[in-house]
N, C-alpha and C positions, 0 to 999 in steps of 0.2 A: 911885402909878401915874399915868402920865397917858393920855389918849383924843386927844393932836394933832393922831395923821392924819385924826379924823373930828368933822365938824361932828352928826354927831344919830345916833341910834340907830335902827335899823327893825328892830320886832318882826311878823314875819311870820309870820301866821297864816293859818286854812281860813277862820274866819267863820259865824253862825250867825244865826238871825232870830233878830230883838226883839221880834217879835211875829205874830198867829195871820197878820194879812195877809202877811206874807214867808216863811211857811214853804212855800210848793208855787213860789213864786220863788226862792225859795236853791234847793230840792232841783234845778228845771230847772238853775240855776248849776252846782251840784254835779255834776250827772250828766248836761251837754250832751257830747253827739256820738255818745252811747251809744244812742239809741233808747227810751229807756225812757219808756212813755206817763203822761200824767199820771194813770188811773188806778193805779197802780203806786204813782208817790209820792204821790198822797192817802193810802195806805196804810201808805208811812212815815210821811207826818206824825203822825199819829195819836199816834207816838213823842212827837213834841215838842207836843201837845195836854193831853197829862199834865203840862207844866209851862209851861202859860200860853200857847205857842207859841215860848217862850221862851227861846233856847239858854243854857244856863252858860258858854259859853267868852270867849264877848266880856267878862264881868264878871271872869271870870279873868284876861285878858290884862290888863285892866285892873290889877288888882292887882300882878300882874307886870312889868308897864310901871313902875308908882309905886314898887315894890320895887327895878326895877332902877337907878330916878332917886335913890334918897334913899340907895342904898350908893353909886354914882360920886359925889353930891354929896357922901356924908360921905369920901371917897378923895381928895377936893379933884378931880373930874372930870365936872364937873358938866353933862352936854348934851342937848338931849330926849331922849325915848324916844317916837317916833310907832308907833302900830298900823296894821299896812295887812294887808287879809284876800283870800284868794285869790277867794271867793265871795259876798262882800257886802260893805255899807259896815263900815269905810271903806275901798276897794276898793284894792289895790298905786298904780295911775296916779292915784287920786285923793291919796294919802297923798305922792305921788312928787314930783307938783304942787305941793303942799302946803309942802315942803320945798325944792323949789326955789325958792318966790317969798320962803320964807324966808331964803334965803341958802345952804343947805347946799350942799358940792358935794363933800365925802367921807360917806357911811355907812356903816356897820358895819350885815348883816342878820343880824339871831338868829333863825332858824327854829323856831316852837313844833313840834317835830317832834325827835326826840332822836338817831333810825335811821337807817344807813342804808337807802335804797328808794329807787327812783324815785318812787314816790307823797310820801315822805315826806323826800325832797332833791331828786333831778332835777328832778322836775319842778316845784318849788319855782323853781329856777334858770333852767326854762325861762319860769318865772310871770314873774320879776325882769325879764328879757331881753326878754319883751313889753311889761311895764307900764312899762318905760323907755323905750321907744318911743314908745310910745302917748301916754306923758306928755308928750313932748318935753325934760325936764327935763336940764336940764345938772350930771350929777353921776353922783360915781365910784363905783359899789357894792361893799362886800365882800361876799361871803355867807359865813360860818362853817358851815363842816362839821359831819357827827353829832357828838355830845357826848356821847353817853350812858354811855361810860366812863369819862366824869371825876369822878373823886373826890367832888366834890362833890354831884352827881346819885347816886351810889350812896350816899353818905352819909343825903341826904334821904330815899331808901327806905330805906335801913336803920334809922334811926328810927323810920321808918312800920312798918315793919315787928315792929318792937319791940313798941312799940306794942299793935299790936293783938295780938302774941303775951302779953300782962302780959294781957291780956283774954280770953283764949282760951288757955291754957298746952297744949301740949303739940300743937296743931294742923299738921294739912298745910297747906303754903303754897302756893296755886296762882298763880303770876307769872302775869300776862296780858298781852296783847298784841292789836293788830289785827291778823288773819289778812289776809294777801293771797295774790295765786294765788302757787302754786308756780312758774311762769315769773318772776314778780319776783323772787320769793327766791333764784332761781339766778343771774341780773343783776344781785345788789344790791351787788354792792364796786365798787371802784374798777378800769377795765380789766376788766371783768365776771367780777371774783371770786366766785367761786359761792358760795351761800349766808351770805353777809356776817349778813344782818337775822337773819333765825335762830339764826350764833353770836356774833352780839353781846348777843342777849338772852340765852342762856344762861350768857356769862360774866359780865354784870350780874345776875342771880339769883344766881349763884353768891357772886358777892360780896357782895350784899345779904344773902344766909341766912347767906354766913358772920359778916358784922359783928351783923345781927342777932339770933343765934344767943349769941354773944358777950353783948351786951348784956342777953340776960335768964340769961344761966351756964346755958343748954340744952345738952345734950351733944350735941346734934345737932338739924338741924332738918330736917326732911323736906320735899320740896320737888319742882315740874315747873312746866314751861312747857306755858300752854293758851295758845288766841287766843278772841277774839272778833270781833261784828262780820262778819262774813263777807258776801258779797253777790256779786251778778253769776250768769249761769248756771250752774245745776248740774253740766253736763258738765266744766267748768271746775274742777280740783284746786285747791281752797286750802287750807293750812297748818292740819293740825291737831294735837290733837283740842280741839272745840268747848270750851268752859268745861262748859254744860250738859251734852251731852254726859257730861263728865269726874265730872261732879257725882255723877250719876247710878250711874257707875260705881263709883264710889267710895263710894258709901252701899251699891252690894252686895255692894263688900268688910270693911265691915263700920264705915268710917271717919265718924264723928259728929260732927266738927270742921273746919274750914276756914276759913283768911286769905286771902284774895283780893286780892294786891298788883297792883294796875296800871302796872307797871313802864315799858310802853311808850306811857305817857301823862303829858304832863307837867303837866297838871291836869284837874281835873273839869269833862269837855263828857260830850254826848251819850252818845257811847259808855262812859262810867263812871255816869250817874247814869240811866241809862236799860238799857243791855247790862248793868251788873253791881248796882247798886243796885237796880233793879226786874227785871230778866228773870232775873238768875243768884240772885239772893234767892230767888225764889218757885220756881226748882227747887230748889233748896238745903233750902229750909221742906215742899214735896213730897215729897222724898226723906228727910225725918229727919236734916238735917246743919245744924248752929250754925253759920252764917256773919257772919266779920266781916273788912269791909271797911278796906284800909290806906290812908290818906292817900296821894295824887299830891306828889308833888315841890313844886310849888306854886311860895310864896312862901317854902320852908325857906333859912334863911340859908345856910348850905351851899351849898346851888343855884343862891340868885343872887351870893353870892359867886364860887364858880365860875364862873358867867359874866360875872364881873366880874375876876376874876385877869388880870393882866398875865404874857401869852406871845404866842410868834409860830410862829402852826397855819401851814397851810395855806389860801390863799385861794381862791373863785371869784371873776374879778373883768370885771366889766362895768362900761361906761362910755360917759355920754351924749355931748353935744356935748363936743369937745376932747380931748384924750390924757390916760394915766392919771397920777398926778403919783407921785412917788417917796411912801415913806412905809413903814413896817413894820405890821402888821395889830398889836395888841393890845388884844386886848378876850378870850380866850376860851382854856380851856385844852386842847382835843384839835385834833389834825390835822384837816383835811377830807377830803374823797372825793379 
């Protein structure tokens, strides 16, 4: 394979503090223009007080980055892999900079984000389109579309998922996800295909339970889409039914077992070692139900191989000082938005 048309790779992420002093400065990042006082997110924080102040995603991207440098180096395609995060360092224009004084002036951006949303693409793309501004940096951006269909991503669940079915034989599989309102979810395709994020996840479950189903010779695997994570006013409909919620429910029908795949995450941040390793465990342990939790995508070879297959998706494509130069996108195997 080769990667010609682009000098470096950008993995684009949300971003997380490093510690107790950034966590009520990320969450204003996180949550400007919304109004929300900082007594509010003192009260998220709290969240990330249980683990030092200290987010898991940045040491995952991390991983993820080196994963995706040491498969293109062994492909003979060898070019950085820079982290640049929507809401902290090291910030999209900081990383953009970075690269430009480097010399780059084609990128490839892999969005830590699988879905499509507007939380979790558009406005990704509208992140891109500022921070190249902002940068002033002279260079051409790809952004790759959701992914989360591709093969390879459903593979790395499906293992996970295995997994923890050898560990729990015979278990309901509750796929999860971040809930967003229901107004996104109806905007979420391409040309505002209704309900895009929703039946993506469901036909990635689908596939996930069947391979993994497969792999441990289950005659069948039981299985539903919960979300977690949920936030913003009450009046406001978002996607459910809650995980807890579900949990709950499901211990009165009589069910004592539960895999909790986090399908709609592509490693463990916040909302997995906190919304389902700590909050959906201790319903789970309230309610009388054996919960075990399925490994994220990660750094499964599968996953970064798939994002390292040679094909030609779908591009979003923004570009700094100068016009866009010819070239074909290869780096990534599903279509974009």
């Amino acid at each position: 394979m080769s990667l010609a048309p682009y000098d470096a790779v950008l993995l684009v992420s949300y971003g997380g503090p490093e510690g107790p002093d950034d966590v009520l400065p990320f969450l204003r990042n996180a949550t400007a223009g919304r109004g929300i006082p900082d007594a509010r997110l003192t009260e998220v924080g709290a969240h990330y007080a249980l683990f030092g102040g200290v987010s898991p995603i940045n040491a995952r991207n991390a991983e993820l980055a080196g994963a995706l440098a040491a498969e293109l180096g062994r492909r003979g395609a060898p070019v950085p892999i820079v982290v640049g995060n929507r809401n902290w360092h090291p910030y999209l224009a900081e990383a953009l900079r970075d690269l430009d004084a480097a010399g780059a002036r084609r990128v490839a951006c892999v969005i830590t984000s699988a879905y499509a949303s507007y939380s979790g693409c558009r406005q990704y793309r509208e992140d891109l389109a500022a921070a190249l501004a902002e940068s002033g940096a002279e260079i051409a951006l790809d952004k790759i579309g959701p992914y989360a269909e591709s093969p390879g991503f459903v593979a790395a669940n499906a293992d996970a998922v295995a997994d923890a079915l050898r560990r729990l034989p015979g278990a309901r599989v509750l796929f999860v996800t971040h809930s967003i309102p229901e107004a996104m979810d109806a905007a979420s395709g391409p040309g505002g295909e209704a309900g895009r994020y929703r039946a993506q996840h469901l036909r990635v479950a689908d596939a996930v339970a069947r391979a993994a189903g497969e792999a441990v010779a289950a005659e069948e695997v039981e299985w539903e889409l919960v979300f977690c994570s949920r936030s913003g006013p009450p009046q406001v409909p978002w996607l459910t039914p809650d995980v807890n919620d579900r949990l709950a429910e499901l211990a009165a029908e009589g069910v004592r077992s539960v895999v909790l795949a986090p399908i709609g995450f592509v490693n463990d941040h916040m909302e997995v070692v906190y919304d389902l390793d700590t909050q959906a465990a201790a319903t789970a342990s309230g309610v009388g139900i054996e919960v075990v939790r399925a490994a994220t995508a990660g750094t499964h070879p599968a996953f970064v191989g798939a994002l390292c297959d040679a094909n030609e998706p779908q591009a979003i494509r923004f570009v700094g000082a100068g016009e866009p130069k010819s070239g074909t996108v290869a780096f990534i195997t599903c279509a974009g938005e």
